[in-house]
N, C-alpha and C positions, 0 to 999 in steps of 0.2 A: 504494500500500500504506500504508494509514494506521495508528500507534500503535494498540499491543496486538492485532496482527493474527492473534497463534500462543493469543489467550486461548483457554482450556479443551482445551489441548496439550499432550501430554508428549512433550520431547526428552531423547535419550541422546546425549552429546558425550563422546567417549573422549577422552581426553587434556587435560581442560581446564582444567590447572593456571595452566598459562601459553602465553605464545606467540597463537597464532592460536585454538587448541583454549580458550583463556580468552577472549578478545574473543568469539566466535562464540558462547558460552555467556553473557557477560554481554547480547548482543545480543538472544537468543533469549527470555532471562531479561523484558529490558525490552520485548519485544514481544507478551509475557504467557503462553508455556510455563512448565508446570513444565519443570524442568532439571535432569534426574540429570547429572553430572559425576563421569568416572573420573580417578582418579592413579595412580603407581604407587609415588612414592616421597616426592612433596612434598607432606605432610599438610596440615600448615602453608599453603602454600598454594593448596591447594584450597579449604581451610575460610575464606582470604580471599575467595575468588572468591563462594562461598557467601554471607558477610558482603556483599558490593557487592550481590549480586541483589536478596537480601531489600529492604536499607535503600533500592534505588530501588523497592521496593514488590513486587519476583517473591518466585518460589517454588523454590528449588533445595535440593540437598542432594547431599552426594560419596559418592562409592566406591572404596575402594580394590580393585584390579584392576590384577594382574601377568600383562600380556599376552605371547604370544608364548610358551607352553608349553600341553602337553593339558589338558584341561578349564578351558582360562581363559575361555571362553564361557559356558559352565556357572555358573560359581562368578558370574561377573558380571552375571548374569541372577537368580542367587538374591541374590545382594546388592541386585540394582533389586528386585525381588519385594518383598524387607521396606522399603525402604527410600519404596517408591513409596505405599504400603499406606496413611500417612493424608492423604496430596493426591490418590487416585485408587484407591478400592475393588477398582474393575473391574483394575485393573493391566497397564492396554495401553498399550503406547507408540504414540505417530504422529511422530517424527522420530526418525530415528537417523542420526549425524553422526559416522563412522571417522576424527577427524581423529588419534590416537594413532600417530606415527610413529618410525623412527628414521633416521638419513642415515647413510650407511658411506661414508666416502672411500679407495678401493684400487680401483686398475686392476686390471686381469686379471692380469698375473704376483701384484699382490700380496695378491690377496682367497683367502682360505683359506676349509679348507670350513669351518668354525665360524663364520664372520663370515658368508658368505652364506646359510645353515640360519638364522641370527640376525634377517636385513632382513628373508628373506621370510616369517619366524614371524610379525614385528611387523606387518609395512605389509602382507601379503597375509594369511596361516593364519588371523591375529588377527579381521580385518575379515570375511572369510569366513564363518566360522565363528558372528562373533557377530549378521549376517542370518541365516544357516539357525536359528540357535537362538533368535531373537528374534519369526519366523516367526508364531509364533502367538499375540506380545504386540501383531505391528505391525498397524494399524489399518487397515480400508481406506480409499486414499483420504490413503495413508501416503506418509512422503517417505524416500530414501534417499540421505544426500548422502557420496560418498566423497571424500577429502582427499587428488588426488592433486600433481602436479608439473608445472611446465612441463620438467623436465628429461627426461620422457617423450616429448618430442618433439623432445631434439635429442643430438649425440653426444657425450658428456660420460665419455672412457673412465675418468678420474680416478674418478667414481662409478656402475662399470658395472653393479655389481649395483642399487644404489637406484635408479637410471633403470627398470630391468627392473621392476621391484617396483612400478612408479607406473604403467608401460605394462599388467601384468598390472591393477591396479586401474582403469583404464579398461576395459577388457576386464572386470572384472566387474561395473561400473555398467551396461556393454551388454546384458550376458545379463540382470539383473538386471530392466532398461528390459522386456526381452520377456517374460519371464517369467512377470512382475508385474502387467503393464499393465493386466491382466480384471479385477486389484482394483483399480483406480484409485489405484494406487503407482506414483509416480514413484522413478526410479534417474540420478544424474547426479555426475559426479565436476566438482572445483572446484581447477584447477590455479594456484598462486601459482608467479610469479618469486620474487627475493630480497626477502624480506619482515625489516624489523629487529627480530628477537624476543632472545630470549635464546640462540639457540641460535649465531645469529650474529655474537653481540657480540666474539667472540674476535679476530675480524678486521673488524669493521666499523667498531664504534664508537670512538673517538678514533682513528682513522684515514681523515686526511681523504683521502688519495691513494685509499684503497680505497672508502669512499665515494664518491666524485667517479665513479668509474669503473662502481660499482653503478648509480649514479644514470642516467648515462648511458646501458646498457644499454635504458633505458625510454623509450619513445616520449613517455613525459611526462615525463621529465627529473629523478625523482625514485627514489628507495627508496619503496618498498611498506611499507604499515604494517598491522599485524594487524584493525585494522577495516573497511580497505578489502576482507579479504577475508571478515570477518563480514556484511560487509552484502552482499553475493553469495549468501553460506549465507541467512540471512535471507529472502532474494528467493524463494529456490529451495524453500526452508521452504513458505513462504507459498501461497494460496490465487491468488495472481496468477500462480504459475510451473507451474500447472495440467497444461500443453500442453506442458509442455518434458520432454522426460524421453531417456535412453541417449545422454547427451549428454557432453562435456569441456567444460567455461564455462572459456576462457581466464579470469585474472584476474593475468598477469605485466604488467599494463601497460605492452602494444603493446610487448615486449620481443624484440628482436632481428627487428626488422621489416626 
């Protein structure tokens, strides 16, 4: 897959302030997609993420989109509409990337129903909802990459509803993969182990006992970084991952093997 691979592409990356959801946008960015990028609260910086695209020579621009209540597909579909309007007349997307999530830490006695109405508004309703309604922006021959978890595949009662939420989003890469297939759209979810974002500096970073013990988890001895999982979306973007589609692409490296 050689530089500037997604030229004369447009990807939607929900969440792509920071984190993973920012790597995976500046990736997409430098491999020559336009790049719509939603926030929902960090203006600021999204409009950085924006600023990196361009200066390495892409084409991006943000959205703000408060996902996880009714018509938030809608309203985020009319924001790409105007937003997309002078990089691409036609106003079709060919990647769309659900990497917008939220993590809930409560076992079963302690998850209430507001808190679980809440995971699966974000990481499931949200992503849902915003295929069905982007349906007739996405391009044939379109890529659909969901942002799910390796924690879908193991028993993690500490966070029983967000496991659920990442097991359902695999299950909808699958139907998606069939669905889809006649138009030559691929559907494929991209599960990261612990990856060092922000979301998990609380306990990661200057904590070397915790680190040390992250690391280890990993067949390769280290912490997951946000662009080992971008270049994975990138792949699966691309015109190389053609063939690949209703799939879950480990990307927890070799973690708990």
């Amino acid at each position: 897959m050689g530089a500037r691979s997604l030229e004369g592409k447009v990807a939607l990356v929900t969440g792509g302030s920071r984190g993973i959801g920012r790597a995976v946008a500046e990736r997409l960015g430098r491999d020559g997609a336009v790049v719509a990028l939603t926030y929902a609260r960090e203006a600021a910086a999204a409009d950085e993420v924006v600023e990196v695209i361009r200066k390495d020579g892409g084409r991006a621009f943000a959205l703000h989109a408060e996902l996880g209540r009714r018509g938030d597909a809608a309203a985020l579909w009319s924001a790409f509409d105007a937003g997309i309007a002078p990089y691409d007349p036609a106003g079709g997307v060919d990647i769309i990337v659900n990497n917008a999530g939220i993590a809930h830490i409560a076992n079963l006695a302690e998850l209430t129903e507001d808190g679980f109405d809440e995971v699966f508004a974000i990481n499931v309703r949200a992503p849902f909802f915003i295929v069905r309604e982007g349906l007739g922006r996405l391009r044939d021959g379109g890529r659909i990459i969901n942002m799910s978890s390796g924690a879908a595949g193991l028993a993690m009662p500490e966070a029983i509803a967000y496991g659920a939420t990442k097991g359902a989003l695999d299950n909808f890469s699958l139907n998606l993969a069939k669905e889809l297939g006649p138009r030559g759209i691929t559907a494929n979810s991209v599960a990261p182990g612990i990856i060092d974002t922000d979301a998990n500096a609380g306990w990661l970073r200057g904590n070397a006992d915790a680190a040390a013990r992250a690391a280890s988890i990993s067949a390769l001895g280290r912490i997951g970084r946000p662009e080992d999982v971008a270049d994975i979306v990138s792949f699966l973007a691309s015109d190389d991952a053609r063939w690949i589609t209703g799939k879950v692409i480990d990307a927890t490296g070799g973690s708990a093997l």
